[in-house]
PDB file of N, CA, C, O and CB in Angstrom:
ATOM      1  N   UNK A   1       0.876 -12.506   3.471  1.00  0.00           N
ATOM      2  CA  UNK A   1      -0.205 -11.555   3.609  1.00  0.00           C
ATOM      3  C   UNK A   1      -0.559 -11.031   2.210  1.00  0.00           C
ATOM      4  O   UNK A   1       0.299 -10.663   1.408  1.00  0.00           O
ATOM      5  CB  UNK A   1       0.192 -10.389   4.578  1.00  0.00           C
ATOM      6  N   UNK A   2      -1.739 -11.023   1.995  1.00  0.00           N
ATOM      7  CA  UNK A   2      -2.060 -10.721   0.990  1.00  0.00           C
ATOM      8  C   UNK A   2      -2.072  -9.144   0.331  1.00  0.00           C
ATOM      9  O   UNK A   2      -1.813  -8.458   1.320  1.00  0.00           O
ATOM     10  CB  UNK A   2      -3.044 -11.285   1.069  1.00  0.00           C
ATOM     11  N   UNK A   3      -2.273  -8.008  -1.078  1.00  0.00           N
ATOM     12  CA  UNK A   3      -2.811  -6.925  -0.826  1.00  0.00           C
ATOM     13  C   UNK A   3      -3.895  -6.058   0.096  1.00  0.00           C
ATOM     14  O   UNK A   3      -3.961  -4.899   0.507  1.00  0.00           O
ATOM     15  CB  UNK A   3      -2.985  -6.907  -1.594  1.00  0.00           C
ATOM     16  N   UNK A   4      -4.803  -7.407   0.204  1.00  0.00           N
ATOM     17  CA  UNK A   4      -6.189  -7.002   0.716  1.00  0.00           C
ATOM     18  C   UNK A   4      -6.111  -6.720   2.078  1.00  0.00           C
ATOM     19  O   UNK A   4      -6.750  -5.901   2.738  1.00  0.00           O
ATOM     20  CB  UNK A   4      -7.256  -8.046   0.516  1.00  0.00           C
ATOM     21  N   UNK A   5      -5.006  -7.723   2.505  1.00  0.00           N
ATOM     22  CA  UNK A   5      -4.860  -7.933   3.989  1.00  0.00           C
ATOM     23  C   UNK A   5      -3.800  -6.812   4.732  1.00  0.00           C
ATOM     24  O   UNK A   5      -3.875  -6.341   5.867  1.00  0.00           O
ATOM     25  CB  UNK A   5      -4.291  -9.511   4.205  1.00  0.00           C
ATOM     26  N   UNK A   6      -2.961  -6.607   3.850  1.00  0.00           N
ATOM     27  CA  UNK A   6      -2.275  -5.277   3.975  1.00  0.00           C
ATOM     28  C   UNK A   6      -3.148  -4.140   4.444  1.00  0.00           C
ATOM     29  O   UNK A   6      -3.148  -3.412   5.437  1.00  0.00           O
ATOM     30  CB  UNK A   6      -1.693  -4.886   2.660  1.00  0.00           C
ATOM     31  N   UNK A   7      -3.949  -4.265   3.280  1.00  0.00           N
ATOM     32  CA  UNK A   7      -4.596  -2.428   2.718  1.00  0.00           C
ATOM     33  C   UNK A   7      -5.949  -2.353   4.417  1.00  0.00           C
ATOM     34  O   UNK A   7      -6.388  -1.378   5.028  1.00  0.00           O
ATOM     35  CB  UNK A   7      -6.077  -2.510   0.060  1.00  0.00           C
ATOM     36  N   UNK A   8      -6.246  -4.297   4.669  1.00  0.00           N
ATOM     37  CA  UNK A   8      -7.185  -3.950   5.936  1.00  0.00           C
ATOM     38  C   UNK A   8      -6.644  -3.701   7.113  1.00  0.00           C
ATOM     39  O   UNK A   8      -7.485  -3.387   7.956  1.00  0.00           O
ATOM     40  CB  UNK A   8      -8.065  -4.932   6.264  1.00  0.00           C
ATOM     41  N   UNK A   9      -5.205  -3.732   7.603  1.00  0.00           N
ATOM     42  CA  UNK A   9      -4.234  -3.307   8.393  1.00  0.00           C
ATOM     43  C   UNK A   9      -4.367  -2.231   8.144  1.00  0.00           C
ATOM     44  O   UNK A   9      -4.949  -1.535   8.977  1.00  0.00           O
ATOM     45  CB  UNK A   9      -3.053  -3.728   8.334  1.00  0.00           C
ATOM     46  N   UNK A  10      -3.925  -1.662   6.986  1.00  0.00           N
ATOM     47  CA  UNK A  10      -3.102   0.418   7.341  1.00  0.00           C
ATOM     48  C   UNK A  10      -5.102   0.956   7.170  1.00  0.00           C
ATOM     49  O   UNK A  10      -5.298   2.168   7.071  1.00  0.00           O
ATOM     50  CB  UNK A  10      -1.233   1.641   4.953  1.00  0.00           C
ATOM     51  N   UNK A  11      -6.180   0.149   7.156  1.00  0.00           N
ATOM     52  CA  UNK A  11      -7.505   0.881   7.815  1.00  0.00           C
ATOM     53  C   UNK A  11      -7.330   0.755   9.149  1.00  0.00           C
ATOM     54  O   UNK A  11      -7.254   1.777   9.831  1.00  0.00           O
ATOM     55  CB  UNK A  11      -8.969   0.267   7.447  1.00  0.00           C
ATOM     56  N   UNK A  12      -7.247  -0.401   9.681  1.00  0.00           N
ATOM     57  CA  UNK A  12      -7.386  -0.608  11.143  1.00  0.00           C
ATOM     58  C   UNK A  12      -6.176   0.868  11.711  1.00  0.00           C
ATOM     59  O   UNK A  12      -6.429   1.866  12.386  1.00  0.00           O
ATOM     60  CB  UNK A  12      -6.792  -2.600  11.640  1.00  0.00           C
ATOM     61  N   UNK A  13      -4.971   0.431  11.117  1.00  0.00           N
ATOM     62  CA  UNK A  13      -4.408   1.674  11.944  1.00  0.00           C
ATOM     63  C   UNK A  13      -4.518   3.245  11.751  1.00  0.00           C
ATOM     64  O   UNK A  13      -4.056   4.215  12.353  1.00  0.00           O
ATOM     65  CB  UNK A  13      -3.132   1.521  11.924  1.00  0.00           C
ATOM     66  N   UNK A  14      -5.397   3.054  10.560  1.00  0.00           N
ATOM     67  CA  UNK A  14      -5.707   4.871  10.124  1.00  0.00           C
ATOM     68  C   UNK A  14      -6.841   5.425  11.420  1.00  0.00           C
ATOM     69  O   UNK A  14      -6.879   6.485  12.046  1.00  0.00           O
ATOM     70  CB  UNK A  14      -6.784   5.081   8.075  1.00  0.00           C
ATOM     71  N   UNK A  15      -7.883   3.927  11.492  1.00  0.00           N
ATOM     72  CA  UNK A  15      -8.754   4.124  12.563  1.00  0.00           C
ATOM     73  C   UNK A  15      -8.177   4.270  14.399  1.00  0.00           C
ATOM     74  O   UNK A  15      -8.835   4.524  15.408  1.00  0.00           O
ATOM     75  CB  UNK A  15      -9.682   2.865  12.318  1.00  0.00           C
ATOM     76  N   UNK A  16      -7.123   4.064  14.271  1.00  0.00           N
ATOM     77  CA  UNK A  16      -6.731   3.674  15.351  1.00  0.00           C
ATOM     78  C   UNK A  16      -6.313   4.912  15.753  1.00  0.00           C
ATOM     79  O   UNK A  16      -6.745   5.426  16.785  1.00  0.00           O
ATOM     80  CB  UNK A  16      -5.864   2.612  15.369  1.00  0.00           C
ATOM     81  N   UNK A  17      -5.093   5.719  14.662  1.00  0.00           N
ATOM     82  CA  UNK A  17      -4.828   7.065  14.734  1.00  0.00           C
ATOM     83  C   UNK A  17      -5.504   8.149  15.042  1.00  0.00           C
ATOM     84  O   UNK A  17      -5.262   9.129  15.745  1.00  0.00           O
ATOM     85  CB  UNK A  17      -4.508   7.320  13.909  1.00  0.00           C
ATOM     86  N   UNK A  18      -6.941   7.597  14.001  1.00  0.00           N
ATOM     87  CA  UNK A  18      -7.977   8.561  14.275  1.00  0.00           C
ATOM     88  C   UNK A  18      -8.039   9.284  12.658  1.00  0.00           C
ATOM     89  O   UNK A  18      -8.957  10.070  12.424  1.00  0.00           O
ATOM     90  CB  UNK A  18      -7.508   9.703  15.706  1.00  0.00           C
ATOM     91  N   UNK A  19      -7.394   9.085  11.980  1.00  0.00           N
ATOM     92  CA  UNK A  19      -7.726   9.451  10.453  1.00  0.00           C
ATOM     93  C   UNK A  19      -6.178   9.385   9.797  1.00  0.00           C
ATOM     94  O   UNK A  19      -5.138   9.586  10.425  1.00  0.00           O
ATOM     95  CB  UNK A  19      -8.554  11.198  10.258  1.00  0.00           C
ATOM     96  N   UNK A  20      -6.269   9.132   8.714  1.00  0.00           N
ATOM     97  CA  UNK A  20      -5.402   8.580   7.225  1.00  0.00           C
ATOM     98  C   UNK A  20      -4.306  10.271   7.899  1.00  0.00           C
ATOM     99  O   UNK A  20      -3.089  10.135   8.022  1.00  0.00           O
ATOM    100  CB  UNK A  20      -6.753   8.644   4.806  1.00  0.00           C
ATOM    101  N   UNK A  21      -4.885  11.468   8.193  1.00  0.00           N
ATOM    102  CA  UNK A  21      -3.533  12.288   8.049  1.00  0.00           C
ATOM    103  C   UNK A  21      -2.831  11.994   9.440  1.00  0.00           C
ATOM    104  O   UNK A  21      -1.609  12.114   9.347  1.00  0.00           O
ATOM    105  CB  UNK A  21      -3.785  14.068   7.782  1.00  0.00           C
ATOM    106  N   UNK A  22      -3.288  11.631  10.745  1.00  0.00           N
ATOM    107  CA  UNK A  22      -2.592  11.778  11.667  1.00  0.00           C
ATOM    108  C   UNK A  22      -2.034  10.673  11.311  1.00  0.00           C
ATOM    109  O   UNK A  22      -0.879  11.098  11.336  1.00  0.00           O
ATOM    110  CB  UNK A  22      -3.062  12.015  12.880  1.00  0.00           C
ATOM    111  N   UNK A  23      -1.890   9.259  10.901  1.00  0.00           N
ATOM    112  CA  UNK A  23      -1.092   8.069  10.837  1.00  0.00           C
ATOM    113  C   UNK A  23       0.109   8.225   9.781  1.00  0.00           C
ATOM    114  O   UNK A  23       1.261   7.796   9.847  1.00  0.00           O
ATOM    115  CB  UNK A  23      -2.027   6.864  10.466  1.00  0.00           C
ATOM    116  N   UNK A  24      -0.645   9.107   8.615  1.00  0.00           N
ATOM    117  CA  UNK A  24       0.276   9.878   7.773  1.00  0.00           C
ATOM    118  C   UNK A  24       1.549  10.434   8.745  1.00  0.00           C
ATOM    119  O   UNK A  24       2.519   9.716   8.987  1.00  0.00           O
ATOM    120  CB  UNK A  24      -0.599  11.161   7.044  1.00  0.00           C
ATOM    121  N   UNK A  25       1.387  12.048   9.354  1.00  0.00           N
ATOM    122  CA  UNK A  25       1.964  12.515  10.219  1.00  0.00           C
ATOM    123  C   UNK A  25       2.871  11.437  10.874  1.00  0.00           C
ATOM    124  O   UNK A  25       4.071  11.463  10.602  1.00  0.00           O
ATOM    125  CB  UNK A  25       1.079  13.126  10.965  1.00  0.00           C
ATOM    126  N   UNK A  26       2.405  10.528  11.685  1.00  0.00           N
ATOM    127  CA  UNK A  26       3.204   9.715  12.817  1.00  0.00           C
ATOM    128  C   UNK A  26       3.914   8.967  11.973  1.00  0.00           C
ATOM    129  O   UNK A  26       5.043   8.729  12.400  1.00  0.00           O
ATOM    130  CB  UNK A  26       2.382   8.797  13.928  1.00  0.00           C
ATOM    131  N   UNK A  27       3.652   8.487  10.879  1.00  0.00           N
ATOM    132  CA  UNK A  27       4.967   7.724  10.161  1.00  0.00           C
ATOM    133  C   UNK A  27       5.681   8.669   9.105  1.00  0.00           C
ATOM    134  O   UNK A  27       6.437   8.056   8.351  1.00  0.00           O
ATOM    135  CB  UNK A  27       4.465   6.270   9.283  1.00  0.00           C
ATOM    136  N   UNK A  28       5.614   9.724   8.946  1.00  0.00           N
ATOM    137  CA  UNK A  28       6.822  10.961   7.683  1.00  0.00           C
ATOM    138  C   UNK A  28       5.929  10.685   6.569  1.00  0.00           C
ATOM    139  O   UNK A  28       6.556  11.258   5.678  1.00  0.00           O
ATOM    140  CB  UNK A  28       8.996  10.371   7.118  1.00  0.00           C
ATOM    141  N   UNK A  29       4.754  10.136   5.924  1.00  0.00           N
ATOM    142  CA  UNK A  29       4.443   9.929   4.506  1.00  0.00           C
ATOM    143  C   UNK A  29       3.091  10.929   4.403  1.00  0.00           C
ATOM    144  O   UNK A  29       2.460  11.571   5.243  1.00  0.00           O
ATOM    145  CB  UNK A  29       4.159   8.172   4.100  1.00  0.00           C
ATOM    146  N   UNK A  30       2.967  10.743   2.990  1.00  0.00           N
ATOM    147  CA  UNK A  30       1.693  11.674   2.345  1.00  0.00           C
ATOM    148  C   UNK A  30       0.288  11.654   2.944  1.00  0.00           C
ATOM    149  O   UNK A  30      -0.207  10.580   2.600  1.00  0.00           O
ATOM    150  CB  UNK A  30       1.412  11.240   0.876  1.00  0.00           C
ATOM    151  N   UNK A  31      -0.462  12.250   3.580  1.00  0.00           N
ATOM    152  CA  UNK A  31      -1.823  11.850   3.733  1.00  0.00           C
ATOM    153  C   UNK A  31      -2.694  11.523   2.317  1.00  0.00           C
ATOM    154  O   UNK A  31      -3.268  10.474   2.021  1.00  0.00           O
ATOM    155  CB  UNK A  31      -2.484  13.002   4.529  1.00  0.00           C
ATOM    156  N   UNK A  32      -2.636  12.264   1.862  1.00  0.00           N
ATOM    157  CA  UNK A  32      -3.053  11.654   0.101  1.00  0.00           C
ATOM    158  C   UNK A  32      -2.611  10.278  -0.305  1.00  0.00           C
ATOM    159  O   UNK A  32      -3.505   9.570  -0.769  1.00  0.00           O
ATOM    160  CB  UNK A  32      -2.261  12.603  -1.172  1.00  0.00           C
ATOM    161  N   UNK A  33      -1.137   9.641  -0.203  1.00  0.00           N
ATOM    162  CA  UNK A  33      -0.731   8.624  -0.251  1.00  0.00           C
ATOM    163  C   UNK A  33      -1.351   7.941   0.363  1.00  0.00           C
ATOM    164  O   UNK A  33      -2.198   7.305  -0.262  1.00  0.00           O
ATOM    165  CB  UNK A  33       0.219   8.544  -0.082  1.00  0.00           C
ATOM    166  N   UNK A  34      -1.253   7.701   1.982  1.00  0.00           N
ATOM    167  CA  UNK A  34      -2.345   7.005   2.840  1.00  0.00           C
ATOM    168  C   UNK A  34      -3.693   6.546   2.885  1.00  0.00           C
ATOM    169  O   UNK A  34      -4.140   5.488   3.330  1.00  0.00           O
ATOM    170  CB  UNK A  34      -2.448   7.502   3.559  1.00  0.00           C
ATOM    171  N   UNK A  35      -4.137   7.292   2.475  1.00  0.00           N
ATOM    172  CA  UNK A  35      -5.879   7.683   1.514  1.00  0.00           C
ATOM    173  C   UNK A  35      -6.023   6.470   0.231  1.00  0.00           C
ATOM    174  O   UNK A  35      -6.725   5.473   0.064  1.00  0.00           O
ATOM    175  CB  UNK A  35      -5.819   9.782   0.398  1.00  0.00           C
ATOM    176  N   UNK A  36      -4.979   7.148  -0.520  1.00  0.00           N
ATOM    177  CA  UNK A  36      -5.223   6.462  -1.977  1.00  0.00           C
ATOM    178  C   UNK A  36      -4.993   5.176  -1.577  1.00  0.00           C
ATOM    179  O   UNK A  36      -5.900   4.372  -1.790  1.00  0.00           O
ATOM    180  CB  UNK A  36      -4.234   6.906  -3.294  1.00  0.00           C
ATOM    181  N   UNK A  37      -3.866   4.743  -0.978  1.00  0.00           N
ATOM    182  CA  UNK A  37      -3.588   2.868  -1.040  1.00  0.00           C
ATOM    183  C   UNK A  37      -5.249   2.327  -0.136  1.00  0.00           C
ATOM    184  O   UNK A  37      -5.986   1.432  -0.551  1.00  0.00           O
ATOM    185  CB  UNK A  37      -1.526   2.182   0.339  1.00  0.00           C
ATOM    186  N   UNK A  38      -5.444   3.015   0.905  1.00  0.00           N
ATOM    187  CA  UNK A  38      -6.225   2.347   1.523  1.00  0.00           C
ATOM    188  C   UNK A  38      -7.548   2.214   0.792  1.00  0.00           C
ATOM    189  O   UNK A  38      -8.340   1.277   0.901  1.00  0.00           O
ATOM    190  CB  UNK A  38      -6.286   2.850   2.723  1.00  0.00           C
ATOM    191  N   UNK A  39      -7.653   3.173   0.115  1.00  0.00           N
ATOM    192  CA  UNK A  39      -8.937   2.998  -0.840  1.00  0.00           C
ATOM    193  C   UNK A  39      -8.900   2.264  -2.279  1.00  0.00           C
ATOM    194  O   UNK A  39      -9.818   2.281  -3.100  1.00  0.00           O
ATOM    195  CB  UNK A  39      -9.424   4.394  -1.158  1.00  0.00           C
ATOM    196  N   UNK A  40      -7.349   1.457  -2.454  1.00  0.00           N
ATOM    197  CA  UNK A  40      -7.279   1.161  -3.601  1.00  0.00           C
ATOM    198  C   UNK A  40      -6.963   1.731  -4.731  1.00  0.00           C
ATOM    199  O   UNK A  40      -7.162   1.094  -5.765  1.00  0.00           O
ATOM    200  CB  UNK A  40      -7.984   0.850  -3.719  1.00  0.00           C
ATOM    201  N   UNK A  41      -6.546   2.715  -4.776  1.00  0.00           N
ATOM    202  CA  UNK A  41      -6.454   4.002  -5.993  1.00  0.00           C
ATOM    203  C   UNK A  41      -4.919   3.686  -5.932  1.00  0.00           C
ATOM    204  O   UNK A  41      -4.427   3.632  -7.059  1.00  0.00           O
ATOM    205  CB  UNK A  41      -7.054   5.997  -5.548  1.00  0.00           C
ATOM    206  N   UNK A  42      -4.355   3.545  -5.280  1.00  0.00           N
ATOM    207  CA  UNK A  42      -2.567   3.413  -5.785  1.00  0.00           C
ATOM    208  C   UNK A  42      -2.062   2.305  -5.157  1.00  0.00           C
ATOM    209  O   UNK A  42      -2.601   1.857  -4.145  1.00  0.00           O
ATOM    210  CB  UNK A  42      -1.450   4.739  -5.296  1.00  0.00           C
ATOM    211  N   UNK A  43      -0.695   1.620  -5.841  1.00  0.00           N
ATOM    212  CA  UNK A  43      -0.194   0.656  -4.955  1.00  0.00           C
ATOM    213  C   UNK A  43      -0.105   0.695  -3.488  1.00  0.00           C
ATOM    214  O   UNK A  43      -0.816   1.458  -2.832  1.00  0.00           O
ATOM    215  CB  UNK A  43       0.886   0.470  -5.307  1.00  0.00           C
ATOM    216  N   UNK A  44       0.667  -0.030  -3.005  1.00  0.00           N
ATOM    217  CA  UNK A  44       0.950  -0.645  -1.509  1.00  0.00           C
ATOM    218  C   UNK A  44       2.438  -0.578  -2.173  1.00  0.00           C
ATOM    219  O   UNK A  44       2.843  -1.349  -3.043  1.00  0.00           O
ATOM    220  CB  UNK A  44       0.126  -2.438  -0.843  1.00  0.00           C
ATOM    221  N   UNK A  45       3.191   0.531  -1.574  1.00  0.00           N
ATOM    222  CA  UNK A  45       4.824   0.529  -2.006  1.00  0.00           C
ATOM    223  C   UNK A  45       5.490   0.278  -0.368  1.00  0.00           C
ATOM    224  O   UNK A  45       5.008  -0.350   0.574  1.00  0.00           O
ATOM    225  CB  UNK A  45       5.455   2.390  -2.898  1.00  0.00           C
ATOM    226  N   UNK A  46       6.823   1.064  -0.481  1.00  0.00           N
ATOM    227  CA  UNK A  46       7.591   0.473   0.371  1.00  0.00           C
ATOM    228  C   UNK A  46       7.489   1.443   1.649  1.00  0.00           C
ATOM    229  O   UNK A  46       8.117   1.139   2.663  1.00  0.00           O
ATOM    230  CB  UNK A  46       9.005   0.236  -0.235  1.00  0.00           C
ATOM    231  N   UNK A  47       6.922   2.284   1.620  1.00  0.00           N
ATOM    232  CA  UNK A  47       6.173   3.788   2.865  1.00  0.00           C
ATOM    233  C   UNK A  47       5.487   3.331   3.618  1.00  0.00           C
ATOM    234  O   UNK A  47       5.564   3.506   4.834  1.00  0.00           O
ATOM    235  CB  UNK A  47       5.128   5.059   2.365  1.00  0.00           C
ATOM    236  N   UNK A  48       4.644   2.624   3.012  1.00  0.00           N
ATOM    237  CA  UNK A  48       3.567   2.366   3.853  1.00  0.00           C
ATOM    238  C   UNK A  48       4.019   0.645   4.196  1.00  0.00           C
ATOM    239  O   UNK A  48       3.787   0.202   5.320  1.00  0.00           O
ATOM    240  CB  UNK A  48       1.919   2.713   2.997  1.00  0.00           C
ATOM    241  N   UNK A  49       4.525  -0.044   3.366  1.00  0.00           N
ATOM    242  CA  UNK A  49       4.841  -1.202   4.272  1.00  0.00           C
ATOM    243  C   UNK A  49       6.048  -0.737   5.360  1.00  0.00           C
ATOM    244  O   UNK A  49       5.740  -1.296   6.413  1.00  0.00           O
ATOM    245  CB  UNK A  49       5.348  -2.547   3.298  1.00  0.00           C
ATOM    246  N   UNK A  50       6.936  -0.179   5.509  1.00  0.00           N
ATOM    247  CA  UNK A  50       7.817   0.562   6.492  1.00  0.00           C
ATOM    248  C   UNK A  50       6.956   0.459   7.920  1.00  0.00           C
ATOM    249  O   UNK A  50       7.080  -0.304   8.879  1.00  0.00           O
ATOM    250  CB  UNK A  50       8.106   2.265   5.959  1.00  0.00           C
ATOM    251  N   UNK A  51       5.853   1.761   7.600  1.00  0.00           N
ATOM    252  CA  UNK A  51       4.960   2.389   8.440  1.00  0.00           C
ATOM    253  C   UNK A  51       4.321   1.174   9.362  1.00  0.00           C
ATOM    254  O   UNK A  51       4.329   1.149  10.593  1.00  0.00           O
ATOM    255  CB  UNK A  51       3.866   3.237   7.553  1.00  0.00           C
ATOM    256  N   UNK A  52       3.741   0.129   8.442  1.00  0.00           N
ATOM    257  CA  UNK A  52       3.157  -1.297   8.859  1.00  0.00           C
ATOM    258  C   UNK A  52       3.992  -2.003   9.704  1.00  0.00           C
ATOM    259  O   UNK A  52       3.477  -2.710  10.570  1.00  0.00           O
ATOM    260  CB  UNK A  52       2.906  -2.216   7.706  1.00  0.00           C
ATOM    261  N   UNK A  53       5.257  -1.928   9.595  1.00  0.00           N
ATOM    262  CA  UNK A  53       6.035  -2.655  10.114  1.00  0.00           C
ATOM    263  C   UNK A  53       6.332  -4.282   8.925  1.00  0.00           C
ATOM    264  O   UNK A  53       6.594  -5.445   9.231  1.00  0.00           O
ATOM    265  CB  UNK A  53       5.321  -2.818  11.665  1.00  0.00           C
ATOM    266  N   UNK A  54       6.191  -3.821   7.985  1.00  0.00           N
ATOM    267  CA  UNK A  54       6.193  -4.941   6.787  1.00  0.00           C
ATOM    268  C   UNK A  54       6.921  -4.857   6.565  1.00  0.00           C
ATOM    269  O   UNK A  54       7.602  -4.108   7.265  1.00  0.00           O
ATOM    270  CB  UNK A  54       5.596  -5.115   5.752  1.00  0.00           C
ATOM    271  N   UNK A  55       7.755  -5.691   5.048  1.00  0.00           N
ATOM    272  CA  UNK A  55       8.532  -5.648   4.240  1.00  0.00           C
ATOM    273  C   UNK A  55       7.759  -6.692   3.050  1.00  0.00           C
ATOM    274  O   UNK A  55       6.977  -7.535   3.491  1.00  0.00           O
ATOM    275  CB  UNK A  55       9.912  -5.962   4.879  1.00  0.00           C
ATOM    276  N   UNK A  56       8.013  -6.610   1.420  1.00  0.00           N
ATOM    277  CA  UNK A  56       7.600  -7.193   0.966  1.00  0.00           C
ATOM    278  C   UNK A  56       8.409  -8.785   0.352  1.00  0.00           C
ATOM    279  O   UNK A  56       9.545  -8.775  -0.121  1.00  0.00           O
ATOM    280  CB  UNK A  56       7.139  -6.301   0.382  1.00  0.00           C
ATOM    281  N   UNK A  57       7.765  -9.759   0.454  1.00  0.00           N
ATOM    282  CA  UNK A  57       8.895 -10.690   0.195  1.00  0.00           C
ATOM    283  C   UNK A  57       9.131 -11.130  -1.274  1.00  0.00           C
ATOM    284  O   UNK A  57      10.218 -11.618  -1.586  1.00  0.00           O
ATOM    285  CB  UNK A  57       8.679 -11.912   1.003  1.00  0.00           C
ATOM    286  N   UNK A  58       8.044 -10.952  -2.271  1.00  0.00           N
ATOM    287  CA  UNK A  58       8.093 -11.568  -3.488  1.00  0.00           C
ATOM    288  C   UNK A  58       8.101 -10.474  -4.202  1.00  0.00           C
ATOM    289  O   UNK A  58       7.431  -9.621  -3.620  1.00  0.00           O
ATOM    290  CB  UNK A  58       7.086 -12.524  -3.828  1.00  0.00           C
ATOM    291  N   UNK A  59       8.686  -9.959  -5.519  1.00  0.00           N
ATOM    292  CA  UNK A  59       8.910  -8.905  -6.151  1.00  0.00           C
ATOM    293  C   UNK A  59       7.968  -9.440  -7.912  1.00  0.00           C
ATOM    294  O   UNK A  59       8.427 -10.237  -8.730  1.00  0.00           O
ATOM    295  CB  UNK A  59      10.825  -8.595  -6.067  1.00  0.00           C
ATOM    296  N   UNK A  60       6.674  -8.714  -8.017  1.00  0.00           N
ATOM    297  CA  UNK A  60       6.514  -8.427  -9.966  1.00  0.00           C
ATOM    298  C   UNK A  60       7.286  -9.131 -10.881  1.00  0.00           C
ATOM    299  O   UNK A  60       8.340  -8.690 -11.339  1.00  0.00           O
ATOM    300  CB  UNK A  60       6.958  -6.921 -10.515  1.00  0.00           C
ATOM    301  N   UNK A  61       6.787 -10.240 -11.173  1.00  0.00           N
ATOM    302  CA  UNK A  61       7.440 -10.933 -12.456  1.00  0.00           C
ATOM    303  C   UNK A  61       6.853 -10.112 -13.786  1.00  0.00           C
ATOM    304  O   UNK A  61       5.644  -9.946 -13.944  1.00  0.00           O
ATOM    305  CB  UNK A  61       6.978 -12.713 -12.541  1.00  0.00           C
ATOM    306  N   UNK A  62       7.780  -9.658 -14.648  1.00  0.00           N
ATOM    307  CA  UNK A  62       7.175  -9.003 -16.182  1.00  0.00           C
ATOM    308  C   UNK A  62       7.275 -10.136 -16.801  1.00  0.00           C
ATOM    309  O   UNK A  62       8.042 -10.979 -16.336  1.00  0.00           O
ATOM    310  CB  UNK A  62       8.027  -7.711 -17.080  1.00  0.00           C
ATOM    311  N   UNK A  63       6.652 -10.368 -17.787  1.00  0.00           N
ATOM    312  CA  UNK A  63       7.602 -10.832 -18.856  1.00  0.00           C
ATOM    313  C   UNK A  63       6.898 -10.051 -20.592  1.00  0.00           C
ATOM    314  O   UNK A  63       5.803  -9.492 -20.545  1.00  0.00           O
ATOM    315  CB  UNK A  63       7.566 -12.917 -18.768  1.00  0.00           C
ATOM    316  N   UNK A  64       7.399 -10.100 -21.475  1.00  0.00           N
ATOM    317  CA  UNK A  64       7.092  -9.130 -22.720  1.00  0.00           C
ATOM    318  C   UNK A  64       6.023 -10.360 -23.425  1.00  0.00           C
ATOM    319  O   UNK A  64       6.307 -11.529 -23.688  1.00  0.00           O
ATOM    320  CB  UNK A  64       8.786  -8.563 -23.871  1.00  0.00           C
ATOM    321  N   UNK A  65       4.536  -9.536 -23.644  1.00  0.00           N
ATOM    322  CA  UNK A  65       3.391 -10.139 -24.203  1.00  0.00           C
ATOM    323  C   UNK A  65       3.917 -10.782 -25.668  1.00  0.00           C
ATOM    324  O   UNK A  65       4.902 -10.296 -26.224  1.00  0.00           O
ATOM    325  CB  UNK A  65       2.150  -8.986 -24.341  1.00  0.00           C
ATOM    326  N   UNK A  66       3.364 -11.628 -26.100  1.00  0.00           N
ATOM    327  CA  UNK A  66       3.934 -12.318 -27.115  1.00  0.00           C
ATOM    328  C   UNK A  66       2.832 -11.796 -28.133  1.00  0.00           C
ATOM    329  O   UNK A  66       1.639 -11.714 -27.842  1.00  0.00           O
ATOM    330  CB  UNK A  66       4.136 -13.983 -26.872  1.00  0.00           C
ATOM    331  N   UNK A  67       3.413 -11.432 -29.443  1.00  0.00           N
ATOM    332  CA  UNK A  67       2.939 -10.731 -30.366  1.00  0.00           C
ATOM    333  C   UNK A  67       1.699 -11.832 -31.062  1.00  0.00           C
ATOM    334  O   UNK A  67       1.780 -12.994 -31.462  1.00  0.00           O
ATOM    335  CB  UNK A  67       4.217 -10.213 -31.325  1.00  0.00           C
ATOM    336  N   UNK A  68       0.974 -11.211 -31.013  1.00  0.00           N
ATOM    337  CA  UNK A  68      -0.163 -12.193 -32.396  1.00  0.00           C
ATOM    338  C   UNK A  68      -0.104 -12.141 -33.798  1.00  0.00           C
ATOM    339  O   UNK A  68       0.084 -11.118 -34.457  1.00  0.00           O
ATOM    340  CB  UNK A  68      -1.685 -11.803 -32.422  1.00  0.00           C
ATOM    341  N   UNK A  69      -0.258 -13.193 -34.201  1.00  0.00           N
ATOM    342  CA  UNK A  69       0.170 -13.421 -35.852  1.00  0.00           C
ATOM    343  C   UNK A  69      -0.840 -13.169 -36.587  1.00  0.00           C
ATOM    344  O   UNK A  69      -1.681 -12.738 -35.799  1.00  0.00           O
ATOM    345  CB  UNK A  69       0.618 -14.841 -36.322  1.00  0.00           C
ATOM    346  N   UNK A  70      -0.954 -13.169 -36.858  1.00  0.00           N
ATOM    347  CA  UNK A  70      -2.146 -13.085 -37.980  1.00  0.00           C
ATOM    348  C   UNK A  70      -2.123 -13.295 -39.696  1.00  0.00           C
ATOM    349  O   UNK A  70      -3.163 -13.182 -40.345  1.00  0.00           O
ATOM    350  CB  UNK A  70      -2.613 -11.719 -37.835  1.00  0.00           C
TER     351      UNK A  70
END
């Protein structure tokens, strides 16, 4: 599942609740939190995949930008 496909799930269920604070409420997390992911303003962490009934399977590869020479 993708971000996108996530973030169109926790709409469907904000709508379902009836708004971002009551789905907030029914799962223990932030209504502000709820808000922001669904609108894109903050990640998709581990609250709201909980809430989804998700888990995430692949974890952020870093690696350190390689300096330019000049």
């Amino acid at each position: 599942m993708t971000a996108e496909e996530v973030r169109t799930l926790l709409r469907q269920r904000i709508e379902e609740a009836g708004s971002a604070a009551a789905f907030a409420r029914a799962h223990g997390v932030s209504p502000i939190y709820v808000a922001d992911v669904a609108r894109e303003r903050r990640q998709i962490g581990p609250a709201i995949l909980g809430a989804l009934g998700l888990r995430a399977e692949t974890s952020v590869d870093y690696r350190p930008v390689e300096a330019a020479h000049g």
